[in-house]
Structures are given as structure tokens and as C-alpha cells.
N, C-alpha and C positions, 0 to 999 in steps of 0.2 A: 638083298641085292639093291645097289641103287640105281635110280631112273637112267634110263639108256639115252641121256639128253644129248647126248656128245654125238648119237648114231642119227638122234633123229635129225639135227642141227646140220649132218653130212649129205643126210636123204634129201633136206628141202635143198641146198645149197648144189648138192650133184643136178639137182630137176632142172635147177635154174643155169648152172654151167654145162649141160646137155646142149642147152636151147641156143648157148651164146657162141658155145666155141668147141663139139661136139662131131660127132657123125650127123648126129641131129639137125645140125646148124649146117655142115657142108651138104649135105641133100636135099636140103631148100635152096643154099644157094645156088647147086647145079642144076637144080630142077626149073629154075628161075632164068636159066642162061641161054644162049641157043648151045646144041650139044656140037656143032661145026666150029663155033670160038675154042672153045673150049677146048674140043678135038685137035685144032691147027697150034695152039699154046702147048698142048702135051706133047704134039711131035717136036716144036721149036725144042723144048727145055728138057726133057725125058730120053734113055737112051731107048731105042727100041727094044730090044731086049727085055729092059724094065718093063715094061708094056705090055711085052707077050708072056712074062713070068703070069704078072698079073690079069691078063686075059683070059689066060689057061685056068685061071681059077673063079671066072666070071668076076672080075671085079676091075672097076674103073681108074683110071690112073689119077686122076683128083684124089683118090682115098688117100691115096701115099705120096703122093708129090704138088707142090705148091705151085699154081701158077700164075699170072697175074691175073687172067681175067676174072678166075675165081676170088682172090684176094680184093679184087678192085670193086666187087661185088659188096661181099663180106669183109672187112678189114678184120675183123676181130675173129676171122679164120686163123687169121696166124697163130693167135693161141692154140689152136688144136695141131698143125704140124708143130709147134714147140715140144706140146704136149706128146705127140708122136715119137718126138725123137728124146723125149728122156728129160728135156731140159727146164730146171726150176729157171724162174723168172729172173732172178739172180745172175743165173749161169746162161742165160742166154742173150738177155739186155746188156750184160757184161763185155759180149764180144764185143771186139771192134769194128766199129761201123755198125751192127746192128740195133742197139739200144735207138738211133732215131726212130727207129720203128713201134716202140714201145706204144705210142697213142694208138695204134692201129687195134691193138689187143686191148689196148685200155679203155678208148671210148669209140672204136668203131671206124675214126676220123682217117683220111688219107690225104696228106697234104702236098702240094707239090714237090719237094722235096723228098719226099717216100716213093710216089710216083716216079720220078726222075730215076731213083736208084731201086725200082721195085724188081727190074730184070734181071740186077744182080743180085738182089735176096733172095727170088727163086732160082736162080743157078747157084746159087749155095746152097738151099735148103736142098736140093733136085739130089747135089752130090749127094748130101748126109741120107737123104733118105734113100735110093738106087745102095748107101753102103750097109743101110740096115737091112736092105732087102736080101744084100748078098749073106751079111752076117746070118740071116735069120734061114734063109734056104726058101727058094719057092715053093716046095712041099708042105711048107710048115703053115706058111701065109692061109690067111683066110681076114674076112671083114670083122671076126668076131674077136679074133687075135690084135688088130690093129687097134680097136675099141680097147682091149683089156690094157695094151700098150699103154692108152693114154690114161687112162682112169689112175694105173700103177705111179703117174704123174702128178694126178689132181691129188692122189689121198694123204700124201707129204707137203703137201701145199696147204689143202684143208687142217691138216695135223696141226701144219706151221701156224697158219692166221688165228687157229685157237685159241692155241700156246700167248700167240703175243697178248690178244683180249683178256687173256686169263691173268697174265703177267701185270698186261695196263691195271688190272682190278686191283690186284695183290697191292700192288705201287699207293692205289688212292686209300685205300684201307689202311695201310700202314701210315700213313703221313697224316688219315683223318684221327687213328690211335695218335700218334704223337702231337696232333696238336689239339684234342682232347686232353693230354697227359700236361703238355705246356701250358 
């Protein structure tokens, strides 16, 4: 068998994408907040209903829906509702109008500009996700489900950025054969 290096490379890299844009990472930043902001944000952007699906099952409306004061907190939350809803970094930076957002996931940073247009990227993520919720059935919902959701996100992503390193490598090896052979 050879070394399980690909699993280990996944293990440190999930510890450290826990931390940055996670459950992990949204429960520090709520924890960090007054829960009255936070609460007054969920009833603005969230339908109730969504709310009390989620109630019913002890769990907080930040887990499933974006809001600002959480994002304004943490910027590089947004990678976890990304992650939430299924979407590769490609396929979400892609839409229209949301790739300005991309520095917020990438280095944390919120700039006036995001700001400005931050209350409509949470009334858009709010839809997507209230449509996952219906998709998926309140019954089904749990915190441990929402987690697997994203993870199911990160490990094609991980997969991908392998692939490229592996490819970069393949690329300088062949060109250093060929200009050993030249």
C-alpha cells in the first residue's frame, strides 16, 4: 500500500479550513456578537417560518442563512454559506454581481463596496438557502447535516487544488527531462 499522503495533506488542510470558514469559524463569530444584532438581522433577511423550522430543531438561524452583521464580523464566512449551498468557488464567484465579493472569502477584507452591496448578497444567499431548507424537509435538518453539507463541498475543492500541484509538478519535470535531453 502506499503512504496515505493525499488523506493526511486533507486532515491538516480541513483543521485549518474548520477554523477559517466552518461551523467552527461561524460560532466564534456569534459568539463574539451581541445575540440582539444578530437576532434583529435574522428577522430583517430570514422568513419566519425558516426560523421556526429551525428552532424546532434547537438550532440558530446564522447556521443556515447569511447575515450581515455576521459577515461584517467574519468576512471569510462567506465561504461557509458558499459551502453550504453546494457551490465550487468557480460556480459562485461566476454569478453575476457576486465574484466582487470574492476578497471577503479570500482574505477576510470588506470593503466599501461589498459593504454597500452586502444586503443584497444576504437577500440572495437568505433565498438559496430558506430553498435548500425546503428542498431538504425540516425533519431531516440537523447541525450535523449542515456541517456534512459543507464538507461534501470542501473535498472537491481539496481534490481540485491537488490535482492542479500535482499537474504544476508533472509540467516542471517534463520541461526539466527536455531540457536535460536539449
Amino acid at each position: 500500500m502506499p503512504a496515505p499522503q493525499l488523506q493526511v495533506d486533507f486532515a491538516l488542510a480541513l483543521e485549518r479550513i474548520r477554523g477559517m470558514y466552518l461551523q467552527e469559524a461561524l460560532s466564534a463569530a456569534a459568539a463574539s456578537l451581541d445575540i440582539a444584532t444578530i437576532d434583529s438581522d435574522l428577522a430583517r433577511f430570514v422568513p419566519g417560518d425558516s426560523l421556526s423550522q429551525l428552532a424546532g430543531h434547537g438550532l440558530r438561524g446564522e447556521l443556515m442563512f447569511a447575515v450581515p452583521c455576521v459577515l461584517r464580523k467574519n468576512p471569510r464566512l462567506l465561504g461557509y454559506y458558499r459551502l453550504l449551498l453546494g457551490f465550487s468557488q468557480k460556480a459562485f464567484y461566476g454569478i453575476a454581481g457576486v465574484g466582487q465579493f470574492r476578497s471577503m472569502e479570500n482574505s477576510g477584507s470588506l470593503n466599501k463596496a461589498q459593504e454597500y452591496a452586502l444586503s443584497s448578497l444576504c437577500s440572495a444567499l437568505t433565498a438559496a438557502s430558506a430553498a435548500l431548507l425546503d428542498g431538504i424537509g425540516a425533519r431531516r435538518i440537523s447541525r450535523e447535516l449542515l456541517d456534512d453539507l459543507a464538507l461534501l463541498t470542501v473535498g472537491p475543492q481539496l481534490r481540485g487544488g491537488y490535482n492542479v500541484r500535482a499537474g504544476t509538478a508533472g509540467i516542471v519535470r517534463v520541461f526539466d527531462a527536455i531540457a536535460a535531453i536539449v
